[in-house]
C-alpha positions in Angstrom: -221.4 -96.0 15.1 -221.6 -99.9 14.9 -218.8 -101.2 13.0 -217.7 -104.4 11.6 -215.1 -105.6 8.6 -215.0 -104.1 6.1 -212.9 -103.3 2.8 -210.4 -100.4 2.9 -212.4 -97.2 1.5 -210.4 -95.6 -2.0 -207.0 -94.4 -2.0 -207.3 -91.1 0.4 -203.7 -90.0 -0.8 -203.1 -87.6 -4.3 -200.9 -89.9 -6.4 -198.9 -86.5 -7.6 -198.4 -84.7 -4.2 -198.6 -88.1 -2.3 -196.6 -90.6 -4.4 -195.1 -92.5 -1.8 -197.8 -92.8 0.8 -200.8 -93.1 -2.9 -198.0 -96.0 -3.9 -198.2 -97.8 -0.1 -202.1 -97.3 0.4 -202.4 -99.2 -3.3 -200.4 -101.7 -2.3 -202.6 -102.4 0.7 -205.8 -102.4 -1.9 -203.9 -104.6 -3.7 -202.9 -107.2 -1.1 -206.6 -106.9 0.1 -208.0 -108.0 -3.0 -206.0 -111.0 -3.8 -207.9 -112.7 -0.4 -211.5 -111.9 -0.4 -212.6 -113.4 2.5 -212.6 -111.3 5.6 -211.4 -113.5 7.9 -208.1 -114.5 5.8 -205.0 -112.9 7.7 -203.3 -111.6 4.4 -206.9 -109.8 4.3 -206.6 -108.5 7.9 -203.2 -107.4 7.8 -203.7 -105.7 4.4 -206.6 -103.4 6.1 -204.7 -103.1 9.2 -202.4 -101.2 7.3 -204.6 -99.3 5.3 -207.4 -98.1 8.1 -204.2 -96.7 9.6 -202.7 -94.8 6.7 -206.5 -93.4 6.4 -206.6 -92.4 10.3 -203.1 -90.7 9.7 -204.7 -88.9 6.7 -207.7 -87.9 8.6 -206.4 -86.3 11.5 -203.0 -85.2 10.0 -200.1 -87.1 11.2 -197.6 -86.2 9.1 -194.8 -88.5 11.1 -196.9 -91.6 10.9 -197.7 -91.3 7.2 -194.0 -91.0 6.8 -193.0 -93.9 8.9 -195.8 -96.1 7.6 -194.7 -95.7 3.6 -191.4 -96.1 4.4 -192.1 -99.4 6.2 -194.2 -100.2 4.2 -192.2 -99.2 0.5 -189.0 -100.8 2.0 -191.1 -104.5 1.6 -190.0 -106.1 -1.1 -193.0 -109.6 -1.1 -196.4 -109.6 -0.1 -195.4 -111.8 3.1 -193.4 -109.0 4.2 -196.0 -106.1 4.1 -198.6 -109.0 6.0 -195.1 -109.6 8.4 -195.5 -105.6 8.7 -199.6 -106.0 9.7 -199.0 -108.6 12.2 -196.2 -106.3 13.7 -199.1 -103.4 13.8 -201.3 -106.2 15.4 -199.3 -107.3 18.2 -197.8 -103.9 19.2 -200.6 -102.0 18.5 -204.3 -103.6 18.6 -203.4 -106.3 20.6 -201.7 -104.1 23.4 -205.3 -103.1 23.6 -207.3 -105.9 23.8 -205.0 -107.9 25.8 -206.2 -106.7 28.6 -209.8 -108.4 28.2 -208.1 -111.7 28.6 -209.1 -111.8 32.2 -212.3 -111.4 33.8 -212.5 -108.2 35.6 -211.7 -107.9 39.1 -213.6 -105.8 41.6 -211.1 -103.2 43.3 -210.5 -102.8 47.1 -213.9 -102.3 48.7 -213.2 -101.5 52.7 -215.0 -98.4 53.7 -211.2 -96.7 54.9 -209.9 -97.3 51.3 -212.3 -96.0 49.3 -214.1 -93.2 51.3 -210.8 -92.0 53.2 -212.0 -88.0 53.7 -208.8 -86.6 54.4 -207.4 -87.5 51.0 -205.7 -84.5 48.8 -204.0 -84.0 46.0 -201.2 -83.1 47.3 -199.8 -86.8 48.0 -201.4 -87.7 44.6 -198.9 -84.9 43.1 -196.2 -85.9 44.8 -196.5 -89.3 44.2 -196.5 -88.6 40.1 -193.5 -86.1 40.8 -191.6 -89.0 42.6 -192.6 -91.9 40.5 -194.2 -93.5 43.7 -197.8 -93.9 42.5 -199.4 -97.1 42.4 -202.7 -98.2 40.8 -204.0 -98.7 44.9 -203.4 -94.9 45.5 -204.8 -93.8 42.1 -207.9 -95.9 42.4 -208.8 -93.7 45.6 -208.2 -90.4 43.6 -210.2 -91.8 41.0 -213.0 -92.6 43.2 -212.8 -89.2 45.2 -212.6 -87.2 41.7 -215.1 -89.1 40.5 -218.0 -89.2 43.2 -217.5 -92.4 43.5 -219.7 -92.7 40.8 -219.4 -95.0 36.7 -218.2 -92.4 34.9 -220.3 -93.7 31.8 -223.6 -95.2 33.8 -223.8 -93.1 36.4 -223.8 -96.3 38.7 -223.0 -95.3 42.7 -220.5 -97.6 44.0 -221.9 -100.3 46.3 -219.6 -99.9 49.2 -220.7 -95.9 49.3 -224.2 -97.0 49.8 -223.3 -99.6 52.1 -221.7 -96.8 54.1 -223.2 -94.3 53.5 -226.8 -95.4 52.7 -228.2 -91.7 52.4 -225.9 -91.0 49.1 -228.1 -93.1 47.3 -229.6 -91.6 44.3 -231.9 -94.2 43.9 -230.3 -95.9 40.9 -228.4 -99.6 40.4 -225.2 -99.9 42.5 -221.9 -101.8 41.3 -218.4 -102.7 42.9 -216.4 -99.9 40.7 -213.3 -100.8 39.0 -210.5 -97.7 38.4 -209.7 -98.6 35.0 -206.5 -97.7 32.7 -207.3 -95.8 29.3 -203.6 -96.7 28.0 -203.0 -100.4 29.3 -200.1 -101.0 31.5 -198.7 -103.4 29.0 -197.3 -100.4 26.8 -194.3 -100.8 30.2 -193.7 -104.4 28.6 -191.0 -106.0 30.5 -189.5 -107.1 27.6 -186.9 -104.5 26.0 -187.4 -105.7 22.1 -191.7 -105.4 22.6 -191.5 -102.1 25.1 -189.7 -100.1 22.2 -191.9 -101.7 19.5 -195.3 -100.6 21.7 -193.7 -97.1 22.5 -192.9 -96.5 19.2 -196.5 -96.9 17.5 -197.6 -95.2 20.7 -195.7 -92.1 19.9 -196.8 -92.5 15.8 -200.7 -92.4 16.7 -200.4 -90.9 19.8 -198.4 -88.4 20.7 -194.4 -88.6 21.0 -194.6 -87.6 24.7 -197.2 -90.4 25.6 -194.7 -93.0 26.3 -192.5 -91.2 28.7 -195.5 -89.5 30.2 -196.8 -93.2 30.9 -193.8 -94.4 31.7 -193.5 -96.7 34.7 -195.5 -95.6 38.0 -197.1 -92.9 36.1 -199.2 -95.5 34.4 -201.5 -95.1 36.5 -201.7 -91.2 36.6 -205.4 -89.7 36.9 -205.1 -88.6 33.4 -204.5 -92.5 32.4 -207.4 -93.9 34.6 -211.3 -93.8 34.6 -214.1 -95.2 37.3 -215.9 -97.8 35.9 -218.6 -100.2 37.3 -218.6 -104.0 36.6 -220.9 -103.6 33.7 -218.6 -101.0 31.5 -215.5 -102.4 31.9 -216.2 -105.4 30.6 -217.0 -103.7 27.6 -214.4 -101.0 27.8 -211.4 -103.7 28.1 -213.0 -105.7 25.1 -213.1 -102.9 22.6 -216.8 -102.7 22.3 -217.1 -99.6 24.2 -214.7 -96.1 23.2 -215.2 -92.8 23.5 -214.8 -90.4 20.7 -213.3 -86.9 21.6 -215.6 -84.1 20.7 -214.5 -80.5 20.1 -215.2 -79.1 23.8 -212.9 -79.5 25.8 -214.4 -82.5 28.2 -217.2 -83.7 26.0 -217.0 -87.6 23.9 -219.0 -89.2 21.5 -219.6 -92.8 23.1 -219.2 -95.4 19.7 -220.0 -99.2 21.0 -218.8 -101.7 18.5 -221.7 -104.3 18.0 -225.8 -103.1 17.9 -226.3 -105.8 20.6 -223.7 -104.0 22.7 -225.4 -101.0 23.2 -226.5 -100.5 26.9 -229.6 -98.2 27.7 -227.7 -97.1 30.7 -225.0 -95.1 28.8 -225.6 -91.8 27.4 -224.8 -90.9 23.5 -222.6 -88.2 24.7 -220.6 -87.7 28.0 -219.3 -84.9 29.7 -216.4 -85.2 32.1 -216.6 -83.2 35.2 -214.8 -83.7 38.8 -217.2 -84.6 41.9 -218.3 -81.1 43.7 -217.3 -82.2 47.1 -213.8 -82.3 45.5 -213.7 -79.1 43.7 -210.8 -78.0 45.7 -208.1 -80.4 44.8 -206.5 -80.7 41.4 -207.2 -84.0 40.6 -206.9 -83.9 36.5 -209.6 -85.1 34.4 -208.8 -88.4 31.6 -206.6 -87.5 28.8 -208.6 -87.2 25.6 -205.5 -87.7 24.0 -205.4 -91.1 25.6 -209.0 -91.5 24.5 -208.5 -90.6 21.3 -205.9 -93.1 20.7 -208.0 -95.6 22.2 -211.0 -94.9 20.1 -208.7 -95.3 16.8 -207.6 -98.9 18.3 -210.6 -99.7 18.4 -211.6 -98.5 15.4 -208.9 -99.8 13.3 -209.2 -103.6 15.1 -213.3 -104.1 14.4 -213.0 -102.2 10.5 -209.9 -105.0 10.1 -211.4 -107.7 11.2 -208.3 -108.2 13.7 -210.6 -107.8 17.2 -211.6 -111.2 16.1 -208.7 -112.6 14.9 -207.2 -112.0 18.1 -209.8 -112.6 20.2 -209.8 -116.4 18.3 -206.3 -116.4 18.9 -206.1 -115.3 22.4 -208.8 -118.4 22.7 -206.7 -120.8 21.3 -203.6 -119.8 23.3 -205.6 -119.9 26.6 -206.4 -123.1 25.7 -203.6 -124.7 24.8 -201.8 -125.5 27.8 -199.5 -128.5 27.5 -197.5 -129.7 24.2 -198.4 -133.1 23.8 -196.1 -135.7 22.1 -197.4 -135.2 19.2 -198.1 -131.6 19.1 -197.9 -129.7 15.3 -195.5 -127.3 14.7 -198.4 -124.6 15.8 -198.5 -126.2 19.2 -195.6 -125.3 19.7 -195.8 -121.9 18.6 -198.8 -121.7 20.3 -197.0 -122.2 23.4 -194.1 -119.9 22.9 -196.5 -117.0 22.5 -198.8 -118.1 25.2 -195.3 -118.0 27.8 -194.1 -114.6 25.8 -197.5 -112.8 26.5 -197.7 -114.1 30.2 -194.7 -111.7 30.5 -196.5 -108.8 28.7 -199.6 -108.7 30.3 -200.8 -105.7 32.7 -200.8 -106.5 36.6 -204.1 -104.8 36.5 -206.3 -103.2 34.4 
């Protein structure tokens, strides 16, 4: 699937068994016809909406239909439902692709770190039981469950080979990166956005996500995959999901640009922990985490808000000081860049 913006597909709801959510849906057609051009935010905010309806329609989530015509009914002006689109936009998309503000960084590399042998899961248990994990200590269960291995390309970690030079499976080796699936920012340290984030979490998620994320337990195994270098750049963009597939530990893998596409990653991956660990209960990622990743994405390239906010997110990082004559969007510039300084993840 390559995907790009493009106009919300017909009305998905029956306008006599579906009145309300048919009514909502058309007033998202509506909106999105009175600004044609893709980039307009009226436009975006109008399909943000409506690809979301649609993906609650598809894959039968009653609650978020319910929640999303009510919000959406209860405006009374089209600047309202677009108020509603940006709130879906910050809490939602962009609590996604905030974390590809910064470059990736490579994790710990020292040879006792990542290759520790007497490793088990029982401290990895514990520490989820006692709310003591950190992103260090899951990193090195990733790693272990892993094989120390890109769970997408395959790619061996460099500081394996380094160490252990007769590993090598004669492929390309990469500084790996223990990536989250659902970014720590959904622990925002600001009450007003944390309940905003959880809240569409639980609609397109599942209601227990948030306290099951909650915290420490961000970085549970279930939340975090091994990536090299090369993936995560892609992964924390948004140009790289995984689609769940009906067995059990199988994904589709969507990219979201043709130029993105990388011959090292197959069209379909299987999860499955390293042999050499098959004695310790070190879980597998979440495809309910992946799923809700994969309609992020989904939802932010068929909007046309991955590059709205990737422009904005530009603009932000470089505005810096308020001159004295800044505009009016200086300053607001400013006030968000200081306000999402505060929500973004420690690590990613």
């Amino acid at each position: 699937m390559v995907l790009a913006a493009t106009s919300l597909p017909a009305n998905p709801f029956s306008p006599s068994r579906e009145l309300e959510a048919h009514s909502a849906y058309e007033r998202c057609l509506r909106l999105e016809s009175l600004n044609p051009a893709a980039t307009a935010e009226h436009t975006i905010c109008a399909r943000i909406l409506g690809y979301l309806l649609d993906h609650a329609k598809r894959t039968d989530k009653v609650e978020a239909i319910r929640n999303m015509w009510e919000d959406i009914n209860e405006c009374t002006t089209d600047e309202q439902v677009v108020a509603l689109g940006v709130y879906y936009r910050t809490y939602l998309l962009q609590t996604f692709l905030r974390a590809d503000l910064r470059s990736p960084q490579p994790s710990y590399h020292s040879s006792d770190q990542e290759f520790a042998h007497d490793l088990d899961a029982g401290p990895y248990h514990t520490a989820v039981a006692t709310r003591q994990l950190d992103h260090r200590t899951a990193q090195k269960h990733a790693f272990q469950r892993d094989g120390h291995t890109c769970m997408l390309t395959a790619t061996q970690a460099t500081s394996l080979i380094d160490e252990h030079p007769e590993k090598w499976n004669g492929g390309r080796t990469e500084y790996l990166h223990a990536v989250h699936i659902i970014p720590e920012s959904i622990n925002a340290n600001l009450a007003h956005d944390r309940d905003s984030i959880r809240r569409v979490i639980s609609m397109f998620g599942d209601p227990e996500m948030p306290q099951e994320l909650e915290g420490s337990n961000i970085h549970r195994l279930e939340n975090v995959m091994t990536l090299s270098g090369t993936a995560h750049g892609k992964w924390g963009g948004l140009r790289l999901w995984l689609e769940p597939m009906p067995d059990e530990q199988k994904y589709k893998v969507e990219w979201a640009r043709i130029f993105d596409v990388s011959p090292e990653v197959p069209t379909e991956i299987s999860f499955t922990q390293a042999p050499s660990t098959a004695d310790l209960a070190l879980p597998l990622p979440d495809r309910r985490y992946l799923a809700l990743r994969a309609m992020v994405a989904r939802v932010a390239h068929l909007s046309g808000a991955e590059r709205w906010i990737r422009n904005y997110y530009e603009r932000v990082q470089d505005t810096y000081v308020l001159s004295s004559g800044g505009s009016v969007d200086d300053a607001e510039l400013l006030s968000t860049r200081l306000k999402l300084a505060a929500l973004r993840p420690v690590c990613e």
